[in-house]
N, C-alpha and C positions, 0 to 999 in steps of 0.2 A: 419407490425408493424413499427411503427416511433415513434422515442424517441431522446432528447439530452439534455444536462444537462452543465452547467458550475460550477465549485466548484474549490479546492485544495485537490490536493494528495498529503500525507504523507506517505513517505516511511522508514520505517526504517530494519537495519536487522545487522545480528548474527559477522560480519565479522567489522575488524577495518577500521577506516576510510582511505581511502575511497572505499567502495565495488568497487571492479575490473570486476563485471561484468556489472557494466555501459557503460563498454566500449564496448562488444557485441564480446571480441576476445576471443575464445576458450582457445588457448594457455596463456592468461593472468588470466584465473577465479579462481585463489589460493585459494581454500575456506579456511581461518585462522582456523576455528573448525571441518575440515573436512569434512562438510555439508551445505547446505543455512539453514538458515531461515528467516523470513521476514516478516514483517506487513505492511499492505497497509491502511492509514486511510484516507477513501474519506469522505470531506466535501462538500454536493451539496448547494451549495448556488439557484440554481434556476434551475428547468428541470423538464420535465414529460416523461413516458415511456409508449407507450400502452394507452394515455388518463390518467396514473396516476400522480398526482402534486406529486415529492418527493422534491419538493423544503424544505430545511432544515434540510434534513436528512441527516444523519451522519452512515457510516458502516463501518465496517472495514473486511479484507481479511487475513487472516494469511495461508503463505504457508510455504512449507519444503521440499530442495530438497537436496537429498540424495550424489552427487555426482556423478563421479568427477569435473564433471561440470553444473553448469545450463543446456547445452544444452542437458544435458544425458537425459532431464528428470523423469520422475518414480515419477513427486510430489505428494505431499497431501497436500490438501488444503479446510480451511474453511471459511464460512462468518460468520459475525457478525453481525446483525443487533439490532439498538435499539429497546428500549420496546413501545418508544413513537412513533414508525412505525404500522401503520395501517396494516393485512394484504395481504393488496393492492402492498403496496407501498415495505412490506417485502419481497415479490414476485419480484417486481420490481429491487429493488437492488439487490437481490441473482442473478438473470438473467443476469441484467449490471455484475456484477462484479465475477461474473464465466464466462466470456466473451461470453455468451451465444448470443449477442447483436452483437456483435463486437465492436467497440470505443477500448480504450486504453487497455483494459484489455485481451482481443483477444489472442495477443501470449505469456504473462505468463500463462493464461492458457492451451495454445496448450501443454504445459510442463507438464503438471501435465496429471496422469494417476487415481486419485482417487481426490470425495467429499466428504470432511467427511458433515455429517445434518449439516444444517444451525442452528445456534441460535439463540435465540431472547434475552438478555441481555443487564440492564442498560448501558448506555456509557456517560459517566461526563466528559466533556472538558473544559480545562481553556486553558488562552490566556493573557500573558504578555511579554511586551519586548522580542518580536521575538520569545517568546518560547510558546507551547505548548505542552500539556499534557492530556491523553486520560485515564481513567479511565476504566478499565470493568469489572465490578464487577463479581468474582469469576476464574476470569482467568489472568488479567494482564494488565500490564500500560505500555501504551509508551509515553516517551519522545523525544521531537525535539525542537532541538535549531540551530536559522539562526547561523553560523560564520558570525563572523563582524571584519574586519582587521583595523589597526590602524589610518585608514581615517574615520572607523565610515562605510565603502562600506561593503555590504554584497558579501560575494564571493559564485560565481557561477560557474557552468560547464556544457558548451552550445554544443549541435550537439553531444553528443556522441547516440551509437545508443539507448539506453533502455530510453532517452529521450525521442527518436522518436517511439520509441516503444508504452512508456504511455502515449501518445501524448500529451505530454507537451504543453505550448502554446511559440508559436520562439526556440520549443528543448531546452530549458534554464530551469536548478531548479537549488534554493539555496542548494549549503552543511547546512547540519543541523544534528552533532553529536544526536545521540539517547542515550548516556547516561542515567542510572537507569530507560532504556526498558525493561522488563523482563516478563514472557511467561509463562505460566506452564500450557495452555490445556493438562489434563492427558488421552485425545484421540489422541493427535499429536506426533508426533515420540522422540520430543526434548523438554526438558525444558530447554530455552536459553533465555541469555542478549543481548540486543542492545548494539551496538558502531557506526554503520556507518547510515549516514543517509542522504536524500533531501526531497527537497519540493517544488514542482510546482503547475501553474496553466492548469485548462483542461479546455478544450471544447470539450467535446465528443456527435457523435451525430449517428445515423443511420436509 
């Protein structure tokens, strides 16, 4: 199998900014709600897997881990795929992004102990002035917004490990609060709001 793709990953999740499990240290990973939770919204701007073109497809990953820390793992986790995915290409991304592939997605999923089914569900994205917004119909909306500091510089945060982890591209994502993120799959553990949030660019390939 040979497959790789280029897009942006949107991460957002349940803990204030700035989630402390970026940093990849055990003894730092406070979960503020006593739990993770998280959504991952990959944009493939160009890539094929397996012979399949998902260039333009859009899915998203929502995980939830239990604690007391990410690395305990025990998660649950699902995918999301859009409706205007073929089920070519639906196969494809559930594969990539249950790190079934390996590329970026690889050791959050090492953490997780259960899938819940895959779905297949509209996904509505807009895109203004650094911010975007993911629409999913009947389960829930995330928000990401770049920080921009008073020079107009979007602030970043380079080399920590869960960069390196979602193979960022140079280890660098923008902060980008998830603000009015909110979740309510009533087969996932939690019904939770976003606060913390980034957003880089990938190149994942295998």
């Amino acid at each position: 199998m040979s497959w790789n793709l280029t897009g942006e990953l949107i991460e957002t999740c349940s803990c204030n900014m700035l989630c402390p499990c970026w940093f990849g240290q055990a003894d730092l990973m406070l979960m503020d709600q006593g739990y993770c939770a998280t959504s991952l919204l990959l944009r493939v701007n160009e890539g094929s897997h397996n012979g399949v073109d998902i260039s333009g497809q859009n899915a998203i990953t929502n995980l939830h881990f239990p604690g007391p820390t990410m690395f305990d793992g025990n998660g649950t986790g699902r995918v999301i795929v859009d409706t205007g995915a073929s089920a070519a290409q639906a196969h494809a991304l559930e594969t990539i992004l249950q790190g079934g592939s390996g590329g970026g997605m690889e050791v959050p999923a090492s953490l997780l102990s259960s899938w819940l089914p895959t779905k297949s569900t509209a996904i509505t994205i807009s895109e203004a002035d650094g911010a975007v917004s993911a629409n999913v119909e009947g389960i829930g909306e995330m928000n990401s917004k770049r920080l921009v500091n008073e020079l107009g510089k979007t602030m970043t945060l380079n080399n920590s490990v869960f960069s390196m982890a979602f193979g960022f591209n140079n280890h660098s994502g923008d902060l980008a609060p998830g603000a009015g993120t909110t979740w309510s799959d009533p087969d996932m553990p939690e019904v939770w709001q976003g606060h913390s949030g980034m957003v880089g660019q990938v190149s994942w390939a295998g």
